[in-house]
C-alpha positions in Angstrom: 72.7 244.8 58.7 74.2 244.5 62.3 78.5 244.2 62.1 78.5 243.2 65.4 75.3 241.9 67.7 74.5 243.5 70.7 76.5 240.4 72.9 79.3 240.5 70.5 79.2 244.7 71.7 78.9 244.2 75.6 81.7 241.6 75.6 84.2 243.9 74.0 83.0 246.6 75.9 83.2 244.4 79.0 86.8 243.0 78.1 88.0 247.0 78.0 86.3 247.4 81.4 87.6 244.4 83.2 90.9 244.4 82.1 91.4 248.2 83.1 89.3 248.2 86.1 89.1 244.4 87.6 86.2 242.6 88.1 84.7 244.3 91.7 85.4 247.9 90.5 83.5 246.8 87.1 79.6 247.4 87.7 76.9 246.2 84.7 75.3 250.2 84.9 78.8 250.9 84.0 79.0 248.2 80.8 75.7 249.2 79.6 76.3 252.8 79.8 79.8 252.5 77.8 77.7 249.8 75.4 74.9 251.8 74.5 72.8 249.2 75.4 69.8 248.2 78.6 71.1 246.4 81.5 68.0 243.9 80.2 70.5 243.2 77.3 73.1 242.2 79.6 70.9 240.3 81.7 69.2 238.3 78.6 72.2 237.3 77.4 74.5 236.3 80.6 72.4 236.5 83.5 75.1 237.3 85.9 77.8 239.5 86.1 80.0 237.0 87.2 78.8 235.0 83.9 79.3 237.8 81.6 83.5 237.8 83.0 83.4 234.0 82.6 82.7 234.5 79.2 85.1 237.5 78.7 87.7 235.5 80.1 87.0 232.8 77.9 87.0 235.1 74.8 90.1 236.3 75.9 91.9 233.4 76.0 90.4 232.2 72.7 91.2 235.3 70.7 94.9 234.4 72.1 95.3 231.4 70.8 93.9 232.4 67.3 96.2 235.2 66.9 99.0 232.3 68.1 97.8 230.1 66.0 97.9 232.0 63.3 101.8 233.1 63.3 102.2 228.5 63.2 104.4 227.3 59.9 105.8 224.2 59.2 108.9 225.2 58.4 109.2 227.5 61.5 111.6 226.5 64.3 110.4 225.9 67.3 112.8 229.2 68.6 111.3 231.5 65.3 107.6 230.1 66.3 108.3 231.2 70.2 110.2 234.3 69.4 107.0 235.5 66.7 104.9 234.9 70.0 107.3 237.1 72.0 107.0 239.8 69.4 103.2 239.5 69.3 102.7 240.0 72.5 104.7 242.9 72.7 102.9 244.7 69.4 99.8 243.7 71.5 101.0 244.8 74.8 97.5 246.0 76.3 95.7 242.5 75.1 98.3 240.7 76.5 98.2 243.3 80.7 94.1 242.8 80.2 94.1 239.1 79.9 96.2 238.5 82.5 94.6 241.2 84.7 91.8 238.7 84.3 93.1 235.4 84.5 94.5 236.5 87.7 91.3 238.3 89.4 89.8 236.4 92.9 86.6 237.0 91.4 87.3 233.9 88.5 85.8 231.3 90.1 83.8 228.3 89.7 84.1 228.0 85.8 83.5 225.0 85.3 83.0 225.1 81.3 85.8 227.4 81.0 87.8 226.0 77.6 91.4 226.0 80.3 89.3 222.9 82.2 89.1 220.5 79.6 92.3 218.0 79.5 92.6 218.4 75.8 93.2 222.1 75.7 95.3 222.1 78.9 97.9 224.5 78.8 98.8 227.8 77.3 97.1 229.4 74.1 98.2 228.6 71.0 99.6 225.2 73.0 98.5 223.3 69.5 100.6 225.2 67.7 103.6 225.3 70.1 103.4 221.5 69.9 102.8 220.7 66.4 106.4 223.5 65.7 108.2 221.2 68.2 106.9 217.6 66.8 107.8 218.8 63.1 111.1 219.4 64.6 112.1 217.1 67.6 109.6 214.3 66.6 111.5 211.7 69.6 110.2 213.7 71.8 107.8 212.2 74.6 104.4 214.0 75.2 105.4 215.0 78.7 109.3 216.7 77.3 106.8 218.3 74.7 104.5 220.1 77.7 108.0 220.8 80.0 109.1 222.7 77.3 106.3 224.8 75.9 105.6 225.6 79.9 108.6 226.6 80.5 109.0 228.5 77.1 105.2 229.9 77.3 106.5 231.1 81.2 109.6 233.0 80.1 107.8 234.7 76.7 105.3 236.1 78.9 107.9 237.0 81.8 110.1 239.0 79.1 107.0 240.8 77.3 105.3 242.1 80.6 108.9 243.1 81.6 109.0 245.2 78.6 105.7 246.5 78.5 105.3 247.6 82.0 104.6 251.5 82.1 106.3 251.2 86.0 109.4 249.2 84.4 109.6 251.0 81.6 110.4 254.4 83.6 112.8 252.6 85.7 115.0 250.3 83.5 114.4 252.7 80.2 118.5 252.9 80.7 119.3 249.0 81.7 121.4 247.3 79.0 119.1 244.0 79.1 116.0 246.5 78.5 115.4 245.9 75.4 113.8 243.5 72.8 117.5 242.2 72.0 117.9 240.7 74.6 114.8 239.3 76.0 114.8 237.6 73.0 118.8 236.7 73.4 117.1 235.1 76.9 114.5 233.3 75.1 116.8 231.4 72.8 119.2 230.4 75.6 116.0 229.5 77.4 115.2 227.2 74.6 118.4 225.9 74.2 119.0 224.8 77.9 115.9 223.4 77.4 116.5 221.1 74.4 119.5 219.9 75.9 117.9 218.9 78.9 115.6 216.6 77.1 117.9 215.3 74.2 
């Protein structure tokens, strides 16, 4: 029995290949040669290229928001929730530089059933989680102080995780003081704090 089907195969193998390479540099001879499997394949089962990154992109941000979801407990503060993120994406450091390699390629256009369109799911991954942590905690909270603050929150985890991750950073502030998981995370709480008080 199969572990994983043949489009299950060419979309991790096209994640790897698109996130490291970018869409245009990215040919389908290339996926189906690292895939093991005919171009046909690829064409049965996304007809484009441009489909097949849709879809990639999409899987992406889905496997994201799982792996967010995932670290979500009642009892979690909205700071220990947002800091577990911060950590996560740290540990996962090359999902987290392929994703947004992707999310910010020219070449991701017109996708209009991409799961970011619908109003529901507007918003980060894992945005469910972020605001059922917040409502368990702050429950006066109005629907638009909710989004203001897992925006900004979302904005500043990701800003102090690429800093830390970044092979050109890391040679150049290996020596900073503030180069450190310390205190990005110091920044995150008074982030969050700053926050709260804006909206209380």
């Amino acid at each position: 029995m199969e572990l994983t089907t043949t489009k299950d195969l060419i979309l991790q193998t096209a994640a790897s290949l698109f996130g490291a390479k970018g869409f245009s540099a990215t040919s389908v001879r290339e996926i189906s040669k690292a895939c093991e499997v005919n171009i046909s394949a690829i064409n049965y089962h996304f007809e484009t290229k441009e489909n097949l990154f849709h879809q990639v992109v999409a899987n992406q941000y889905e496997m994201v928001d799982k792996k967010i979801t995932s670290l979500y407990g009642e009892n979690l503060s909205f700071e220990s929730f947002s800091l577990n993120v911060f950590r996560l994406f740290v540990q996962e450091s090359t999902m987290l530089l392929c994703t947004y390699k992707m999310y910010l390629s020219d070449e991701f256009k017109n996708a209009d059933n991409f799961i970011l369109t619908t109003p529901e799911n507007f918003g980060p991954p894992g945005i469910n989680s972020f605001k059922k942590t917040l409502k368990n905690n702050h429950p006066k909270l109005s629907s638009a102080e909710i989004f203001f603050i897992i925006k900004n929150t979302f904005s500043v985890i990701c800003h102090s995780a690429i800093t830390l991750i970044s092979p050109v950073l890391k040679n150049k502030l290996r020596s900073h003081p503030d180069y450190c998981l310390e205190s990005q995370e110091k920044n995150i709480k008074k982030l969050i704090n700053a926050l709260m008080n804006n909206v209380s």
